[in-house]
C-alpha positions as CSV (number, residue, x, y, z in Angstrom):
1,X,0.0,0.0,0.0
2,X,1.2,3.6,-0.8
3,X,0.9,5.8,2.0
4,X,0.9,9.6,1.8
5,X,1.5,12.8,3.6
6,X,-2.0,12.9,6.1
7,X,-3.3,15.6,8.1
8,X,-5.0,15.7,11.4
9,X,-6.6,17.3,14.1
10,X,-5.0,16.2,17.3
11,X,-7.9,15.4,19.9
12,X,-5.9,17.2,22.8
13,X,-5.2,20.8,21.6
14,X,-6.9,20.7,18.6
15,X,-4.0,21.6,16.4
16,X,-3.2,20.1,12.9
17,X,-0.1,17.8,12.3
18,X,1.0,15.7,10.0
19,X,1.3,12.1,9.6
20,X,4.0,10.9,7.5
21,X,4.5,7.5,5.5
22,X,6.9,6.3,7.0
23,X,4.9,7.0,10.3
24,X,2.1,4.7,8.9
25,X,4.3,1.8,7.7
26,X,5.3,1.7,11.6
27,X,2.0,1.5,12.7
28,X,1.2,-0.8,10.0
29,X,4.0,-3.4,11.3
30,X,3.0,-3.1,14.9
31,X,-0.9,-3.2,14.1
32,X,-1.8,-0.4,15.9
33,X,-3.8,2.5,14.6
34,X,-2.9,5.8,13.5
35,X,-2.6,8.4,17.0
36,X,-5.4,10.9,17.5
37,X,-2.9,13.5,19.6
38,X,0.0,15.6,18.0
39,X,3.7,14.3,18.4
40,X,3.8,17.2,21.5
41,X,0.9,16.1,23.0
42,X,1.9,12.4,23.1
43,X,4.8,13.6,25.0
44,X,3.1,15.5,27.7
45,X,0.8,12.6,28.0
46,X,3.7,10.2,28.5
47,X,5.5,12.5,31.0
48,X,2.9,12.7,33.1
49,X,3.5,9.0,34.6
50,X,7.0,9.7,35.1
51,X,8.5,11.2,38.5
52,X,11.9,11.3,39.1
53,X,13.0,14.2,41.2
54,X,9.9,14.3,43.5
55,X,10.4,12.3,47.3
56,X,8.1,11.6,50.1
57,X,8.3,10.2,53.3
58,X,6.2,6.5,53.1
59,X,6.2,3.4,55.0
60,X,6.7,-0.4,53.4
61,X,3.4,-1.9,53.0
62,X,5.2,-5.0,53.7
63,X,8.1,-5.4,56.7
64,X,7.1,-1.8,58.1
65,X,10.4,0.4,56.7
66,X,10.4,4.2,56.2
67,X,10.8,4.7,53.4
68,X,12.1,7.3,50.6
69,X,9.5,7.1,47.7
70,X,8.1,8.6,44.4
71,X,5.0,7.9,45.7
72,X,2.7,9.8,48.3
73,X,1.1,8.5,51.2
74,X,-2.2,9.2,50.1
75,X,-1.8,7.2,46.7
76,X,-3.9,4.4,47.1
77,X,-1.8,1.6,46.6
78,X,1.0,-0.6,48.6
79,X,4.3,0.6,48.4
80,X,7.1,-1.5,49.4
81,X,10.8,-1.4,50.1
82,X,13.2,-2.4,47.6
83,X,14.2,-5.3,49.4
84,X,10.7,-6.3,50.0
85,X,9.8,-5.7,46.0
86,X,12.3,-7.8,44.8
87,X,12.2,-10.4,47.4
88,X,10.1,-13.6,47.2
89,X,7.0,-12.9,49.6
90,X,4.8,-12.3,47.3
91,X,3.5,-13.0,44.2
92,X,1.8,-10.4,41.9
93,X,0.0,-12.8,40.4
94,X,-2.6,-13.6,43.6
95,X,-3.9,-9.8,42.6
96,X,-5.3,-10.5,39.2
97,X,-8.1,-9.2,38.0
98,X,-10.7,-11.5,35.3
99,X,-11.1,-8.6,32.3
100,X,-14.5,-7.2,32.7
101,X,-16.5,-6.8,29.2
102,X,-19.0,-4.3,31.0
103,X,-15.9,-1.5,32.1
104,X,-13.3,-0.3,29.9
105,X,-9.9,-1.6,30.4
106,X,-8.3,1.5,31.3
107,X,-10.5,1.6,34.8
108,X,-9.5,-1.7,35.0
109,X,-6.0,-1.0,34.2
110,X,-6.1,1.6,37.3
111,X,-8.0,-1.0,39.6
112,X,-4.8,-3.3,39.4
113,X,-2.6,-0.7,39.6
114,X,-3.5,0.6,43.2
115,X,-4.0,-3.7,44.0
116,X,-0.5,-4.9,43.3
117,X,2.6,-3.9,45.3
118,X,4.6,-1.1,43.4
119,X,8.3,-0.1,44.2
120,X,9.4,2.9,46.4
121,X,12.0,4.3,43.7
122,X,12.6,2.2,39.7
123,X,16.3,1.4,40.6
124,X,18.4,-1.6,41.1
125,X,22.2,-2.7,40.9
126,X,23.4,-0.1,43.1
127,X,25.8,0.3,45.5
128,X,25.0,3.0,48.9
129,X,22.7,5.0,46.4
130,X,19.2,5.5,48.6
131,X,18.1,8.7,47.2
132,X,18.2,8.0,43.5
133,X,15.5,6.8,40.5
134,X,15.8,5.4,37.3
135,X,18.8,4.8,37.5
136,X,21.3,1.1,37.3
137,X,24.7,0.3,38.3
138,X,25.7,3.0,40.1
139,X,27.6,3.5,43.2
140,X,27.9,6.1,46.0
141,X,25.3,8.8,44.5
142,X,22.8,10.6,45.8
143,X,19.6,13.2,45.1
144,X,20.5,12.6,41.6
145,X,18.0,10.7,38.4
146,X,18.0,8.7,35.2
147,X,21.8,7.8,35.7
148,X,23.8,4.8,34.8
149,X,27.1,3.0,35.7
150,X,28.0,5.9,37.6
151,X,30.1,6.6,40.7
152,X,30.0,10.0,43.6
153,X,27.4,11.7,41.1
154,X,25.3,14.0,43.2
155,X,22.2,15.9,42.5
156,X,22.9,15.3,38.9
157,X,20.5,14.0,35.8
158,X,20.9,12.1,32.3
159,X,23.9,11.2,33.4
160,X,25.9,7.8,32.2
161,X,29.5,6.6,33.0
162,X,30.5,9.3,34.7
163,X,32.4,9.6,38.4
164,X,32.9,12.6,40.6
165,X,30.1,14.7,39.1
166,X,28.0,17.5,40.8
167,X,24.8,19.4,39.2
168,X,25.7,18.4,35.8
169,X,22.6,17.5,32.9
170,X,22.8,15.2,29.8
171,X,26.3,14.3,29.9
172,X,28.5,11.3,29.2
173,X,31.7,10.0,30.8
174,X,32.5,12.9,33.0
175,X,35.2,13.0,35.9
176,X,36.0,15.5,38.4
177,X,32.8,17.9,36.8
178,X,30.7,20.1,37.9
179,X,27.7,22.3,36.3
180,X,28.6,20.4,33.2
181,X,25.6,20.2,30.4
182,X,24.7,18.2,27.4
183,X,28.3,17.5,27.0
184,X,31.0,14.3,26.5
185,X,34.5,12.9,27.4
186,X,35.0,15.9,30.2
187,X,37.8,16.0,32.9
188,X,38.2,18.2,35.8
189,X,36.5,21.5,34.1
190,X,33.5,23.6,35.6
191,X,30.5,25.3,33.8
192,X,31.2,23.8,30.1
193,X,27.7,23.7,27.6
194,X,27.9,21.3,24.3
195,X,31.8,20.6,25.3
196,X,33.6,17.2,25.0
197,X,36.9,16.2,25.3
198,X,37.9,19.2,27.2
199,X,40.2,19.2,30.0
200,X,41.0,21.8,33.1
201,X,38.4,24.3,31.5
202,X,36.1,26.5,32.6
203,X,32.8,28.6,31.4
204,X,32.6,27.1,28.1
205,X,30.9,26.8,25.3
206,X,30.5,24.7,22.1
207,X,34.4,23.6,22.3
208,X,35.8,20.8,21.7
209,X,39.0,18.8,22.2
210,X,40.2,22.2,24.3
211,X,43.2,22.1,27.4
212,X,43.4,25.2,30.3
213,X,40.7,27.4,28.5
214,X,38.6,29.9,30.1
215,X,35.6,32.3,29.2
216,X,35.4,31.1,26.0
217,X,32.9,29.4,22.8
218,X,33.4,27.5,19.3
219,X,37.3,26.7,20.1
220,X,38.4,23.6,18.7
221,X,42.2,21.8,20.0
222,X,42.8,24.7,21.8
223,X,44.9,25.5,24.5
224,X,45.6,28.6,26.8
225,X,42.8,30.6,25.5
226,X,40.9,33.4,27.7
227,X,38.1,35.1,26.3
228,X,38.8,33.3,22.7
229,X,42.4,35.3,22.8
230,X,45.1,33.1,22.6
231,X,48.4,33.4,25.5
232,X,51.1,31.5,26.2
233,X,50.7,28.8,29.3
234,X,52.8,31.5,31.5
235,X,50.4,34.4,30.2
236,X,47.4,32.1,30.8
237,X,48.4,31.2,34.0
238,X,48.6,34.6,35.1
239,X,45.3,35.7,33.7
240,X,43.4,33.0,34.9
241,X,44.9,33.6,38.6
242,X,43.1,36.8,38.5
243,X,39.9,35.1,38.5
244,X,38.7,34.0,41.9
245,X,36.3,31.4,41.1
246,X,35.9,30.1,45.2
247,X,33.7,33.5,46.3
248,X,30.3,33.3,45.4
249,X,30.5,37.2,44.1
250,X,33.3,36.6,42.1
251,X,31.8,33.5,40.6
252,X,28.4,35.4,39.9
253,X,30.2,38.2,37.9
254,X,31.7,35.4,35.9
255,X,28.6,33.5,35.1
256,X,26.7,36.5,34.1
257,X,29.9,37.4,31.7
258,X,29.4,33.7,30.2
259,X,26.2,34.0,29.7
260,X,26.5,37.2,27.8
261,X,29.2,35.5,25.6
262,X,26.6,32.4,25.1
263,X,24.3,35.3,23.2
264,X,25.9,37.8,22.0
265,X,29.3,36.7,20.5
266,X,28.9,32.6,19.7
267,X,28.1,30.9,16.5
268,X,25.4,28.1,17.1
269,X,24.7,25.7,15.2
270,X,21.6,24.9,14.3
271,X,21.5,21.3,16.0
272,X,24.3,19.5,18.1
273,X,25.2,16.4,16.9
274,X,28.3,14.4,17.0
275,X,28.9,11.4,14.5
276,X,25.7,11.2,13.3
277,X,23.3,10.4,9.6
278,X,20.0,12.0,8.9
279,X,18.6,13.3,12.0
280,X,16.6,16.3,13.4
281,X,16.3,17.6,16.8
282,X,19.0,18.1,19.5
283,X,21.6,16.7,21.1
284,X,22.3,13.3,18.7
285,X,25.2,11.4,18.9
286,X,26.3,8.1,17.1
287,X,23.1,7.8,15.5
288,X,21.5,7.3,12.4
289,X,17.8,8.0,11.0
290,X,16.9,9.7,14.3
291,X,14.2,12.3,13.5
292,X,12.3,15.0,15.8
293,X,14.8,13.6,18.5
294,X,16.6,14.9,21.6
295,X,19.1,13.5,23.5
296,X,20.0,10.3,21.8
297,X,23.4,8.3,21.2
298,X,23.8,4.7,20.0
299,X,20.4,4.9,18.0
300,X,18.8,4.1,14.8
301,X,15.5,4.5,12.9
302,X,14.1,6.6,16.0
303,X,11.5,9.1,15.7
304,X,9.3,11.5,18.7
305,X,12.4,9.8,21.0
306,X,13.6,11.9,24.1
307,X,16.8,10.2,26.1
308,X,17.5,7.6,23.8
309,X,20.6,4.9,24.7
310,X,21.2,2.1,22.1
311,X,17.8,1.8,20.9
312,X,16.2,1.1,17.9
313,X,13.5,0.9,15.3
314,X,11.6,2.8,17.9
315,X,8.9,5.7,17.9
316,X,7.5,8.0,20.9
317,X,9.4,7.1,23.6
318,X,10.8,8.5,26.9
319,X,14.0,6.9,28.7
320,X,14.8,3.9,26.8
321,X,18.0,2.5,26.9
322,X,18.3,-0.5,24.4
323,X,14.9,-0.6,23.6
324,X,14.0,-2.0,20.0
325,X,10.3,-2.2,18.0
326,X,8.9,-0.4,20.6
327,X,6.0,2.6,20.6
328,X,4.8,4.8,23.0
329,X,6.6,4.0,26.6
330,X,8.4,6.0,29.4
331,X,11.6,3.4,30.0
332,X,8.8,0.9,28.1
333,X,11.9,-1.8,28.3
334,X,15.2,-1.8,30.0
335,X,17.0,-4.1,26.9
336,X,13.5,-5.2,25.7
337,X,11.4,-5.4,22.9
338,X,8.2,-5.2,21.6
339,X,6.4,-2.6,24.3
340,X,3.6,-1.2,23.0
341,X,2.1,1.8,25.3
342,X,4.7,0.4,28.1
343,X,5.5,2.0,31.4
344,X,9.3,0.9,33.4
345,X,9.5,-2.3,32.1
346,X,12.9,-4.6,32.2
347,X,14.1,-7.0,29.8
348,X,10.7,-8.2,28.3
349,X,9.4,-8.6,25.2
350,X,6.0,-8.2,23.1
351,X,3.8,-6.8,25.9
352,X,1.2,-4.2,25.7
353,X,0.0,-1.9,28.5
354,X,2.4,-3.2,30.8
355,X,3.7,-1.7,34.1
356,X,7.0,-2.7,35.9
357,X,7.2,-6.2,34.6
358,X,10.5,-8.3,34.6
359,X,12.1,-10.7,32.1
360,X,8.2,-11.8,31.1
361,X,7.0,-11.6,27.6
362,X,3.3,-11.6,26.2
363,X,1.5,-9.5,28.6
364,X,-1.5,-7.3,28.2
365,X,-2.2,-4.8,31.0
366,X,-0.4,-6.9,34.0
367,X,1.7,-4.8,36.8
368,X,4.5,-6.0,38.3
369,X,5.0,-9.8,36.6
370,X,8.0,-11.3,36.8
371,X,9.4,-14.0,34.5
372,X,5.8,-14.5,33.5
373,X,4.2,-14.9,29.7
374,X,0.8,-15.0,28.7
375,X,-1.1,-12.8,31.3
376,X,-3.9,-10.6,30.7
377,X,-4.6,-8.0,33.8
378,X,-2.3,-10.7,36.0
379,X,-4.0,-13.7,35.4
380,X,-2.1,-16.5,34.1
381,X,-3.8,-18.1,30.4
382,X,-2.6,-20.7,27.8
383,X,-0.7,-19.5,24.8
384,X,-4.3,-20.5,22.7
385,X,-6.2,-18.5,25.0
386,X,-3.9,-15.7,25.3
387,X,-3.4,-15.2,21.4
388,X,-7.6,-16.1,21.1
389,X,-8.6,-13.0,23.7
390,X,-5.9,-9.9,22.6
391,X,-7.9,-9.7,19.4
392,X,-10.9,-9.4,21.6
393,X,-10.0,-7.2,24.4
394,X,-8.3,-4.6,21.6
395,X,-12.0,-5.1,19.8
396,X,-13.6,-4.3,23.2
397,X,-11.6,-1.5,24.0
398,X,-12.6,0.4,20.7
399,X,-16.4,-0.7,21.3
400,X,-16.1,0.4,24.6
401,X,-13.1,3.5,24.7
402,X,-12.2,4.7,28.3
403,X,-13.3,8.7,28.1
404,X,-11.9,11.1,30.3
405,X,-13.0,14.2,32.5
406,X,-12.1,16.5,29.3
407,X,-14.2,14.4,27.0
408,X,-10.8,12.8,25.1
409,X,-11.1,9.0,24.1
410,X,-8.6,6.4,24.5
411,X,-9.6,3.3,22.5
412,X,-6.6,0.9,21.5
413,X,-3.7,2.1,20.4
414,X,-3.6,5.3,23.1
415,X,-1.2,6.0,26.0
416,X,-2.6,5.8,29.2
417,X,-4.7,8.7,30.4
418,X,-3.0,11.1,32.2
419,X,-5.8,11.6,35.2
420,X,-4.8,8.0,35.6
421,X,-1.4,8.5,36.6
422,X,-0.1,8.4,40.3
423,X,1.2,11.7,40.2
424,X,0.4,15.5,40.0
425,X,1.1,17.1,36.9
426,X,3.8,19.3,39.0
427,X,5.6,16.2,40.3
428,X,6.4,14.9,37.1
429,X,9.0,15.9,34.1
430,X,6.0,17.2,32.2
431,X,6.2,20.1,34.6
432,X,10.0,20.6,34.0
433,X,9.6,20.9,30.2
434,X,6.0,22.0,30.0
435,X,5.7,24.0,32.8
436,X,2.3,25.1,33.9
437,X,0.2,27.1,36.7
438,X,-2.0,25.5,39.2
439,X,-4.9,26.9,37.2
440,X,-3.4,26.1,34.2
441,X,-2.9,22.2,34.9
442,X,-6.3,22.3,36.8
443,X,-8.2,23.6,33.6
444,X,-6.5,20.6,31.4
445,X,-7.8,18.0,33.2
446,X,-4.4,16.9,35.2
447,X,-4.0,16.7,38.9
448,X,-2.1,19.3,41.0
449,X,0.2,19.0,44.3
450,X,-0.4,21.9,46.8
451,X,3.2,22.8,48.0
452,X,3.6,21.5,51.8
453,X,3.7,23.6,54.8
454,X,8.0,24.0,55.7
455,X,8.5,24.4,59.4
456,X,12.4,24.5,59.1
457,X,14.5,25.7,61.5
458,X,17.2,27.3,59.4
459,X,20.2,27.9,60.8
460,X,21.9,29.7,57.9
461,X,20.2,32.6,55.9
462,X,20.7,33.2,52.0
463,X,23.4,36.7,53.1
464,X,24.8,34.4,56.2
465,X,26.3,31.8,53.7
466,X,30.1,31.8,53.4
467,X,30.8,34.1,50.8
468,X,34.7,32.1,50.1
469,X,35.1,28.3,50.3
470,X,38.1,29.1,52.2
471,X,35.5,30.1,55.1
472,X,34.4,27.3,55.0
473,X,34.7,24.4,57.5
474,X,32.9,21.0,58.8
475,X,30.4,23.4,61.1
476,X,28.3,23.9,58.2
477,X,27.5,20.2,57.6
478,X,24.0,19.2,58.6
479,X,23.1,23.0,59.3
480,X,19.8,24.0,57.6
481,X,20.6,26.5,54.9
482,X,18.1,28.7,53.7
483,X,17.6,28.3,49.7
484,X,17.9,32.3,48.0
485,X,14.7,31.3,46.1
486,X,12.4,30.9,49.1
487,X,9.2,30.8,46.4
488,X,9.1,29.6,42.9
489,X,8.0,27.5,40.8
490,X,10.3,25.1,40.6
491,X,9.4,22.7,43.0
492,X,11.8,25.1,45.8
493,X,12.6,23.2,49.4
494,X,12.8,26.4,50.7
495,X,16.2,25.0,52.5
496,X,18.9,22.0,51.8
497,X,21.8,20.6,53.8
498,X,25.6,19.7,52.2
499,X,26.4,16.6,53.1
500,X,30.4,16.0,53.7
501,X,31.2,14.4,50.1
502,X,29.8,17.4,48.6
503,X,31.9,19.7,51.0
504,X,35.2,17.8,49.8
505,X,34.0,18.4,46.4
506,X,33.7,22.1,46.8
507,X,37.2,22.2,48.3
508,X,38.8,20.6,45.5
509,X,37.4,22.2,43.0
510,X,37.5,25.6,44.8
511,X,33.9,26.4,44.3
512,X,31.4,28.6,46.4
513,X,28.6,26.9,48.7
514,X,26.0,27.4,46.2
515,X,22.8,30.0,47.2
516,X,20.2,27.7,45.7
517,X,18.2,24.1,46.7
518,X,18.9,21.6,44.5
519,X,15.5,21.4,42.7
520,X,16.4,25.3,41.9
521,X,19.7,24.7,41.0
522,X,18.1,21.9,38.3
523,X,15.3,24.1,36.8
524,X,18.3,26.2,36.3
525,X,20.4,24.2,34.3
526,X,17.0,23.3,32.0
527,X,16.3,27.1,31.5
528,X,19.7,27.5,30.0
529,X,18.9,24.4,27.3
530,X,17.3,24.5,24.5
531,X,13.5,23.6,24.5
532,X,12.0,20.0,23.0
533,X,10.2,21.6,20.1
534,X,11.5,22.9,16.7
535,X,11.1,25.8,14.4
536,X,11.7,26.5,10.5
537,X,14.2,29.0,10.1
538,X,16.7,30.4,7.7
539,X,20.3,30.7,8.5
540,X,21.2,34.3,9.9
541,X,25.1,34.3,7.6
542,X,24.7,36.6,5.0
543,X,23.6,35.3,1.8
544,X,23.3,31.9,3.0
545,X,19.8,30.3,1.6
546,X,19.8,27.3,3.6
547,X,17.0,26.3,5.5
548,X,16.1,24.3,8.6
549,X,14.3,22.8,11.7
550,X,16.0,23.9,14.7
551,X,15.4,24.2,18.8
552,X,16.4,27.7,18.4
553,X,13.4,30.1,18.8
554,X,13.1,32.9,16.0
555,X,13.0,35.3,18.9
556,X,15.9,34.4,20.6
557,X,18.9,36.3,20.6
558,X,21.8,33.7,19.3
559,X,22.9,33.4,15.9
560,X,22.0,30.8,14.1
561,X,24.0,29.2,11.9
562,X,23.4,26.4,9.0
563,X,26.1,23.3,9.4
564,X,27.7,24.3,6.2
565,X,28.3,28.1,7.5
566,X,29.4,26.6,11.0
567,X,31.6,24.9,10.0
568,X,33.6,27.2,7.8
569,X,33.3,29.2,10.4
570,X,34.4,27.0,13.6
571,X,36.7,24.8,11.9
């Protein structure tokens, strides 16, 4: 069949986009239908299952345990411990439900859901890492999310093989870092933006391969470079002593400085890729065929795909990490395949609607399986009955489509409603890269979480705080600091502690004790990236006639280059 160019109206904002042909012979060869919302709106929906950040106090539903968890105490479910989750106690299985032909499966979907045990935090192979989610193989970290094989990474996201890591974002193989973003291959440098392989830097941008460089953008195998001037290593050392980077006012005048330079004297290219073949998006590396995609590496034939690690022949997806034939999911198989509409799944294959299941394959709405096959809602069936009541249930969930408080309709072949999900819209990533009000998030139909009542005793003010790290000694471990924000909207604990690895880390790297929480120090970091949409635009070189789809606003301030025109520009 020949498939064309089709237009439609999403059923969420009401918006047209565009279905492709390629898009269709996916759907084709997963046998699911066409979507109904907009490539944007699919994402929202999907981030709204998905906390990371966002900790409460709970209790183990099963040996008693406080507990740290992404769930509230008023979700109506059992939360257990990881030990008690992953332990043999229990069996998901005795909480089954028989699929109801009179309800549609999505409120039975739900029913289960708040039945079955679910897990305090989605993390496992770790080593004295309590306080961290999503995350795999790492050891000694702490407040930090969707991070793997990594080692003393603190309140840090998207970060892989990395060690000795504070506050950095998107970044691979890091050591000795801090405030480092969507960068690669970095080594004891501070403050660096689209950087890799750069070494004993600092307040960078867009450089690459650099050595002792400071204050400057789109330098490539440099060394001994302030403010894109080149000095010898006597000169540079001289400079750069000038610049007291340990007081918090001297390192404020600097940031502001980089900033500026970000804007106003920087060539961007339009996307940032790195070894990469037919793409769109942001942030691609090693990848081939990876359209409207940000933040992927090791990928191929990808499309709608945000944080993307070795996966392939995958569309509309959130978190995978060698995840193949899969479609719409938020981490819908840790080295999986086959998840269709699949929520933190691990190494299973050719499910549907399925919720933390393990090493199982040919589920259809189960929670929790493990090393299970052929289940529908939990309950165990024969491969004859399995394969004779999918075509059924699918049938049955178009016949009878689950419709939410907004009037939207979910038949087959639709992610799970967001008033659904466990969480408030402002507890979720949705709200860190589709920020709304209370009243904005109220009036779409999503749930919201009133900020709690702070009784802290704080024993440091914002103006109290040891303006030099040189002032700074073990006193101040433990003490209650007030955070500078005090009210936002970025989900502000109005204080935070340092804890003594993060002390030690300040020392060595000579670096302030910052002003901000860590939540506010994160929605930073995200305000300086570049948003998860893209715009048609025209490069801004003179002459140039080349055109586009970039993550660069036409309002914004940088300029905006075409590859071609970067490069003879950069290089």
């Amino acid at each position: 069949m020949e498939y064309k160019n089709e237009k439609r109206i999403c059923q969420n904002c009401k918006c047209d986009f565009t279905i492709e042909p390629e898009d269709f012979k996916f759907y084709e060869k997963i046998k699911v239908p066409p979507p109904t919302f907009c490539p944007e709106c699919r994402m929202i929906r999907r981030m709204t299952f998905r906390n990371e950040r966002v900790f409460h106090k709970n209790k183990c539903a099963l040996c008693g345990k406080g507990i740290i968890s992404m769930y509230r105490q008023d979700f109506e479910a059992k939360i257990y411990c990881d030990k008690c989750w992953w332990g043999d106690d229990w069996n998901a299985q005795d909480y089954f439900l028989e699929y109801d032909w009179n309800k549609p499966f999505f409120e039975q979907w739900i029913s289960l859901v708040k039945k079955v045990p679910l897990i305090q935090l989605w993390k496992f192979n770790n080593i004295n890492s309590d306080y961290i989610n999503f995350s795999t193989d790492d050891k000694n970290c702490y407040l930090s999310s969707s991070i793997l094989d990594c080692e003393n990474v603190d309140y840090s996201y998207a970060l892989d093989k990395s060690q000795n890591v504070l506050d950095s974002l998107f970044c691979n193989k890091l050591i000795w870092c801090y405030e480092n973003t969507d960068s690669v291959n970095n080594y004891n440098s501070i403050f660096l933006e689209n950087c890799n392989g750069c070494i004993d830097s600092a307040f960078l941008f867009d450089c690459s391969n650099c050595q002792d460089c400071f204050l400057s953008s789109n330098l490539r195998n440099k060394k001994y470079m302030i403010r894109n001037v080149q000095y010898s290593k006597g000169e540079y050392e001289e400079k750069k002593s000038n610049f007291i980077i340990g007081d918090f006012r001297s390192l404020s005048t600097l940031l502001k400085e980089f900033n500026k330079i970000k804007k106003e004297n920087t060539l961007h290219k339009y996307i940032q890729t790195l070894n990469s073949v037919n793409y769109s998006g942001n942030n691609i590396e090693n990848s081939k065929n990876a359209l409207f995609s940000f933040n992927v590496n090791n990928s191929q034939d990808v499309k709608y795909v945000i944080r993307s690690a070795g996966n392939k022949d995958t569309m509309d997806m959130f978190g995978g990490v060698q995840t193949e034939s899969s479609y719409e999911g938020v981490a819908p198989s840790f080295k999986g395949s086959g998840s269709l509409f699949g929520m933190t799944n691990r190494a299973s294959h050719d499910i549907k609607y399925s919720f933390l299941s393990i090493s199982s394959h040919d589920l259809f709405g189960c929670v929790a399986l493990r090393n299970k096959q052929y289940c529908i809602l939990n309950k165990q069936y024969t491969k004859e009955e399995y394969e004779e009541l999918i075509p059924k249930i699918i049938q049955h969930m178009n016949d009878m489509p689950y419709i939410d408080s907004k009037g939207r309709i979910y038949r087959y072949g639709e992610f799970f409603p967001p008033e659904l999900s466990p969480f408030a819209y402002n507890e979720t990533i949705a709200q860190e890269y589709f920020p709304l009000t209370k009243e904005e998030a109220i009036k779409e139909g999503y749930k919201w979480k009133d900020k709690e009542e702070r009784n802290y005793n704080i024993d440091i003010k914002t103006e109290d705080i040891p303006n030099d790290i040189k002032d700074v000694d073990d006193s101040i471990l433990n003490k209650v600091i007030e955070c500078e924000h005090k009210e936002c909207n970025h989900q502000c604990t109005e204080a935070f502690k340092i804890i003594p690895n993060e002390l030690q880390f300040y020392k060595r790297m000579n670096l302030p004790i910052p002003h901000l929480c860590p939540n506010c120090r994160h929605y930073n970091r995200l305000s300086q990236r570049n948003p998860l949409k893209l715009w048609h635009r025209k490069c801004m070189k003179e002459n140039c006639t080349n055109e586009f789809e970039t993550s660069y606003s036409p309002d914004r301030p940088e300029i905006v280059y075409c590859e071609k025109c970067y490069n003879g520009e950069v290089y």
